[in-house]
N, C-alpha and C positions, 0 to 999 in steps of 0.2 A: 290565612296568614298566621303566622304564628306570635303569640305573645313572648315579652322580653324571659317572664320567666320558665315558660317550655324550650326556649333556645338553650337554656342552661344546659336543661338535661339531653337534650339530642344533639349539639356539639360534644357532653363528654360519652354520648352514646351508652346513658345510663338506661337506657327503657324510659317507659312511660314513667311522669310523674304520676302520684296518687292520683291526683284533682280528674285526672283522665284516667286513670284504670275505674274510680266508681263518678260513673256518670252521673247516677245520681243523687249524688251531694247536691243542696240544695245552694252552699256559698261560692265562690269564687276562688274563694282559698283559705286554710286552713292553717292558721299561725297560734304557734303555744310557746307560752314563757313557761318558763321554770324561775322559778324563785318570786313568791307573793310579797317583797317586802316595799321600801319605801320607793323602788325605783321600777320594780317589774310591776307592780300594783296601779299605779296612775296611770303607767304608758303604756297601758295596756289596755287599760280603761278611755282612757283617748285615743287609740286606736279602733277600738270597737265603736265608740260614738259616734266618730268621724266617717266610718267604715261599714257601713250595716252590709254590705256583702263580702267581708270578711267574717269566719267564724275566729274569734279569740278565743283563747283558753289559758287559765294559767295555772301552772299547777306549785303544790308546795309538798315537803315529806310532813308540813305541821300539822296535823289536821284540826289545831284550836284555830290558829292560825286562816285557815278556808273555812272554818264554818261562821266565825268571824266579818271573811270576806260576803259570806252568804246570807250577812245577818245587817239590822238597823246598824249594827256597833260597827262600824268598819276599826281595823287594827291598827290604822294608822288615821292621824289628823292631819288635814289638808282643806284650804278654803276652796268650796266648790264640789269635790270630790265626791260628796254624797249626793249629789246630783246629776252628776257624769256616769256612777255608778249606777245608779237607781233607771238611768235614761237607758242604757244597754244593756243590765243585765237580766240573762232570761231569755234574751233575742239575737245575740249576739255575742256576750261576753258568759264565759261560766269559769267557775273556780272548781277546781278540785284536788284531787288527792293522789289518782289515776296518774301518775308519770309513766309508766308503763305505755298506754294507751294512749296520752297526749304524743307521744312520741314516735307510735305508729301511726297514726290517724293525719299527722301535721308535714306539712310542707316548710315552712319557716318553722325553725324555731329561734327563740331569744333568750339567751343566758343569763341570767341576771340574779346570781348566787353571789352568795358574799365571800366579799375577800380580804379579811381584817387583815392588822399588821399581825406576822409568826411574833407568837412567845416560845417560841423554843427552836433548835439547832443553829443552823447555819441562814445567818441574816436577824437574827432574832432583835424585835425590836425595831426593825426597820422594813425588811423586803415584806413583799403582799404575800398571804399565805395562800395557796390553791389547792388546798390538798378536795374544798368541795367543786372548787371549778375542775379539777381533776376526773371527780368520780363524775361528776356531769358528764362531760365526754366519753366516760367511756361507758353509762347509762345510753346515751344517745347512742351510740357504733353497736353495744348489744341488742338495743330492742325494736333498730332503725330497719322497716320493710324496703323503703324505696328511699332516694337518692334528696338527699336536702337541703336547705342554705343555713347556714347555721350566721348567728346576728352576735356575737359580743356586746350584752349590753352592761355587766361591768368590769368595775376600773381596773382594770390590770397592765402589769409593766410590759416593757418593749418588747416585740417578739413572741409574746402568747399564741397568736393567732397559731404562727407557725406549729408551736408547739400542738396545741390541736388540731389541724391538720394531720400531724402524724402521728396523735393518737386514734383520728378518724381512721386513718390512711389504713392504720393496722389488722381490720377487718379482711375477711377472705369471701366476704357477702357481696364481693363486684358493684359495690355503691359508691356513688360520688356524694364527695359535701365541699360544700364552698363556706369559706371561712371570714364572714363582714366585721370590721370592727365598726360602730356606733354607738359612742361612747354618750353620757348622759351630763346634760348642763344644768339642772333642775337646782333652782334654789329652793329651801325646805321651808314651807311658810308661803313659797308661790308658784307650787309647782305644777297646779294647774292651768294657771296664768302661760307659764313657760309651754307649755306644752301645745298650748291651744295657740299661741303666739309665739313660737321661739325666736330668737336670736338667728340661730344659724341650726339646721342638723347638720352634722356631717359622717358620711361615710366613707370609711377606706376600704378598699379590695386590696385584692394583687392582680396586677396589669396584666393578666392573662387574660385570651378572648373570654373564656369562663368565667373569671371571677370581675372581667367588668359586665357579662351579662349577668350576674348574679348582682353586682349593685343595683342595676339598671330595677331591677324587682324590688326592692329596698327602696331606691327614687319612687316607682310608682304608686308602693304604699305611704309614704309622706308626702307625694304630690296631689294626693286627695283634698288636704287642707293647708298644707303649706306654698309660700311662692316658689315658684324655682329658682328664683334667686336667691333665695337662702337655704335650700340643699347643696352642699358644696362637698364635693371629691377629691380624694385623696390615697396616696398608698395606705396602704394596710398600715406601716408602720410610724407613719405622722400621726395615722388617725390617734392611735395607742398612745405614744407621746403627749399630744395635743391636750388631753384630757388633765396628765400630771401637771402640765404646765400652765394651762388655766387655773387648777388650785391655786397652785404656786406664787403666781400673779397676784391673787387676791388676796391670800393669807397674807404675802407681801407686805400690801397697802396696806392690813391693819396692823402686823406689829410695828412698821415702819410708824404709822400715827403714834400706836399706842409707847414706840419708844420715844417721842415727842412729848406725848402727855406728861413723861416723868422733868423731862426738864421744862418744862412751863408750870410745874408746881413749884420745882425750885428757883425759878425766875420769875413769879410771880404774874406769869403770861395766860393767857385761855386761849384751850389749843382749840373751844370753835370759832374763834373769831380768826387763828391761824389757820385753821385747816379751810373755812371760805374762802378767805385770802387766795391761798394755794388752789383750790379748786374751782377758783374760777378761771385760771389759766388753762383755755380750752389743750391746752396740750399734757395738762394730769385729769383735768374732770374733776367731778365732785364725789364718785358714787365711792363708796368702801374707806372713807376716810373718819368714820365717826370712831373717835376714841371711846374705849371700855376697858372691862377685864379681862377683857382675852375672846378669841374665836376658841369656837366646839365646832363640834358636828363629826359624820363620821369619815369626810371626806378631807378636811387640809392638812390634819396632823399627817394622816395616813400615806396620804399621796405626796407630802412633800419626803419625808421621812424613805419610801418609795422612790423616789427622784433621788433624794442624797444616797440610797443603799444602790442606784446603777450606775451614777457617777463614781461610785468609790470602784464599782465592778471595773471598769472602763478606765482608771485611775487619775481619775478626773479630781483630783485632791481637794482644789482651791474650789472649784465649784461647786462640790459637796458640801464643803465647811460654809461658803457662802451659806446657801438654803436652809443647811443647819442652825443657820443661826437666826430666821424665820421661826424655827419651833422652840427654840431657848427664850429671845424675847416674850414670846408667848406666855412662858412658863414664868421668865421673870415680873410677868408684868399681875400673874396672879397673886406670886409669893409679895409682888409688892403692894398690892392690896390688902393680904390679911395683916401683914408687919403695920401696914397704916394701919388699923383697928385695932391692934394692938396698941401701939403708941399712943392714939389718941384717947382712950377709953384707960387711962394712967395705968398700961403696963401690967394689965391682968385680967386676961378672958375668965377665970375660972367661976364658975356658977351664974355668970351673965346670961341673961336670956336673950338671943336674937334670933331676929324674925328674918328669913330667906325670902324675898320677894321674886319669883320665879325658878323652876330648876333647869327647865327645857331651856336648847343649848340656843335659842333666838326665838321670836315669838312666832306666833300661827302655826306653831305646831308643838304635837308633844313627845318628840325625840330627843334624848339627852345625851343621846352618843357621845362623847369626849366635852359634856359641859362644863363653862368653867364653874359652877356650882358643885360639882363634884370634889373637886379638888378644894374647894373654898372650904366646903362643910368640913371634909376629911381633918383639913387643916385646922380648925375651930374646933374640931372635938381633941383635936391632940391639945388643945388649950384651955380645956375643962369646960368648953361653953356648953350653955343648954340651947339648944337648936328647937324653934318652928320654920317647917318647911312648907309653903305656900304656892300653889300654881294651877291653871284654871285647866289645864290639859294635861300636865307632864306626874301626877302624883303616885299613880301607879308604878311608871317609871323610874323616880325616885327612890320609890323603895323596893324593886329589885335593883338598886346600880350600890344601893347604900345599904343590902343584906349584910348580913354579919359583920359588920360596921360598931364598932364599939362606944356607946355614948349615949348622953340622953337629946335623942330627937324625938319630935312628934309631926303630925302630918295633918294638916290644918287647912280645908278647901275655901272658907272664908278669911278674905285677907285682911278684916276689922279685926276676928276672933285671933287671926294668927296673931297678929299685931300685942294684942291685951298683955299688958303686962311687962313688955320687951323692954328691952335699956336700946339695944338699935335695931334698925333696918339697914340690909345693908340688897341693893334693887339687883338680880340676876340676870333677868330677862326683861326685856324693852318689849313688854306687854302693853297696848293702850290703856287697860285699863286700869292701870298701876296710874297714870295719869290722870285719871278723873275721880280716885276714891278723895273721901274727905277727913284729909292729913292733921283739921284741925282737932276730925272725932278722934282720930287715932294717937293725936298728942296727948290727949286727955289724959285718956286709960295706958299711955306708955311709965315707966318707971324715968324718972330722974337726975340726972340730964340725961334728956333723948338728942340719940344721935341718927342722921339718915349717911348710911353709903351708898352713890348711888352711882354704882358701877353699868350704868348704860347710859349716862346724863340723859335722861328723859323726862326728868321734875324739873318744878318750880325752882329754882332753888333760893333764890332771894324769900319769896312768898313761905315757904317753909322758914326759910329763919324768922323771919319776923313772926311765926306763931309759936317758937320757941325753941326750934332744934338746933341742935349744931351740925352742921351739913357740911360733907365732902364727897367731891363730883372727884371725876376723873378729868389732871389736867388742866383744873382752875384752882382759885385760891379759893382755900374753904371757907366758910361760915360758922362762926361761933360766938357763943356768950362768955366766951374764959380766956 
């Protein structure tokens, strides 16, 4: 009998897959990513874990990059992951450099190149730029022996799929490829959690007999440890959509909060005794409603921004400007953070020293993609401050995002040392352990009046003033001795 993914190929009467031309391959099947970064790197590593009769491979053009992946150091931080890692590879899982050869050798492959927002031509500033998902494709159609499924695993706008298809299609090599989109849900900080337990996968095809036996291969690799009721199907081009529109969702609910927090300082409200409120009405929920400084990371700005640039395509005005207005509050809600530290600290950053409690764009990991620390610092130094920047993961990061960066910073892996000396703290990242250092050592050795900002409300904040700061949370009425 035949299996779901040898029907692929002898319905479009491609010849033998690989897997049967060399018998003897010792795996099942032979799946390679391309692209090692935050999303190809994990799930791919939980693939192989799950999967010890799958060969995984993934490959990258970086080779610091894979040797990295091949090392103690992994290049990205994620809880668990060095252990997911360490558990398949060598047996199952390999990294390498070889795209060439991952490309002939593999049956699945999985796309997972990045696709930042264009800064230049037409869409700039807003549409996804493909110029690497591009040469992907046609890397694949050049060095492709036999006939394969090709997996979109990132975020791109509507109608990609197609687009590759008929840069596949282009080929005179008589090879078929089928074209999956399974877009990535991974929150950064749990995205081994996610993985190993997700929400939902979901795959799109095209409702061809082909491209639904081509999902059906794509189910059977998530059906090794997922339920099948949380693999769910779909055309190709919900799947694509689905993805922007989950950002979408979520960035949503935090500037929506975050533009609440500004009127409950002016009403003298606290927006978490509102936002409980609110989220106990099982019809909003509770989760995404904690006000801060703003969302990072390298997925909401992008994909809503993405969202408003195909609405505008489609001349969907009002809905565009909608979402748009998603990434402005965002924007306004940092500007209105440093304008408070300005104001409160009487109207002049210049030679003040303050301590940056976190850079990374959310805790448990050290990614800074689009952090609002980024923007924070930038803004501080245009106001003469003198910056320590502190964080238990992200410092490396930091100081390439804040290269040629004009100004005095320093980089300080202890957050007592960072602290020494400061006039404020103003909290980035809603790291634990920002919550259990001790604020009254750090009052000591700060300079006078010490002020805390604590842009993730994750302190004390009564317990800090009574040891002598003056405190301002995001949202509530602040704390002060003046």
């Amino acid at each position: 009998m035949l299996t779901s993914v040898q029907k692929v190929f002898k319905t479009q009467n491609c010849g033998l897959p690989p897997w049967e031309i060399k018998s003897e391959m010792p795996f099942k099947r032979k799946i390679l990513c391309i692209g090692a970064g935050y999303v190809g790197g994990p799930t791919m590593a939980m693939i192989a874990f799950k999967c010890s009769q799958y060969k995984v491979t993934v490959v990258d053009i970086n080779p610091e990059r894979i040797a990295r992946w091949n090392s103690d150091d992994l290049p990205i931080y994620e809880p668990g992951l060095d252990e997911v890692v360490r558990a398949a590879r060598g047996r199952n899982l390999f990294f390498s450099t070889e795209i060439e050869k991952g490309i002939r050798d593999s049956d699945v492959i999985f796309v997972s190149v990045n696709t930042p927002t264009k800064t230049f031509g037409a869409g700039a500033g807003m549409a996804a730029d493909l110029q690497y998902w591009d040469k992907t494709a046609r890397e694949i159609r050049k060095h492709s022996q036999s006939s394969k499924i090709i997996v979109e695993k990132s975020t791109l706008p509507v109608k990609t799929a197609q687009a590759m298809e008929r840069i596949l299609a282009c080929g005179d090599n008589g090879l078929c490829f089928d074209v999956l989109s399974n877009p990535e849900f991974l929150a950064e900080g749990n995205a081994i959690k996610d993985l190993e337990n997700p929400d939902r996968v979901l795959i799109g095809s095209s409702q061809t007999t082909e491209g639904l036996l081509a999902r059906d291969v794509l189910v059977e690799i998530y059906a090794n440890w997922v339920p099948k009721n949380k693999i769910i199907t779909s055309n190709i081009w919900s799947s694509e959509l689905s993805k922007l529109v989950a950002n979408a969702f979520l960035a949503q609910r935090i500037s929506s909060v975050n533009s609440i927090s500004a009127l409950c300082e002016k009403a003298d409200a606290d927006i978490q005794e509102v936002t409980r409120a609110v989220g106990m009405d099982s019809r909003v929920g509770n989760k995404f409603l904690n006000a801060s400084v703003g969302f990072g990371g390298s997925c909401f700005k992008k994909d809503i921004l993405n969202l408003v640039y195909i609405c505008r395509h489609y001349d969907l005005k009002e809905v565009a400007d909608y979402w748009e207005g998603v990434v402005r509050i965002n924007d306004y809600q940092k500007e209105r953070f440093i304008l408070n530290m300005l104001h409160v600290m009487f109207n002049t950053l210049a030679g003040k020293k303050i301590c940056l409690l976190g850079f990374a764009f959310k805790a448990d990991t050290g990614d800074t993609r689009e952090s609002p620390a980024i923007r924070i610092t930038k803004r501080l130094l245009e106001e003469k401050a003198d910056l320590v920047i502190t964080d238990p993961k992200a410092i490396d990061n930091a100081k390439d995002d804040l290269k040629g960066v004009t100004g005095s910073i320093s980089y300080v892996e202890d957050p007592y040392e960072a602290a020494a000396g400061c006039c404020a703290i103003a909290v980035m990242t809603e790291w634990s352990l920002y919550k259990e250092l001790d604020y009254r050592e750090i009052y000591r050795k700060m300079a006078k009046p010490a002020f805390v900002f604590d842009g993730r409300n994750i302190l004390d904040h009564p317990a800090l003033h009574e040891i002598g700061f003056n405190v301002f949370p995001i949202g509530k009425p602040s704390l002060t001795h003046f």
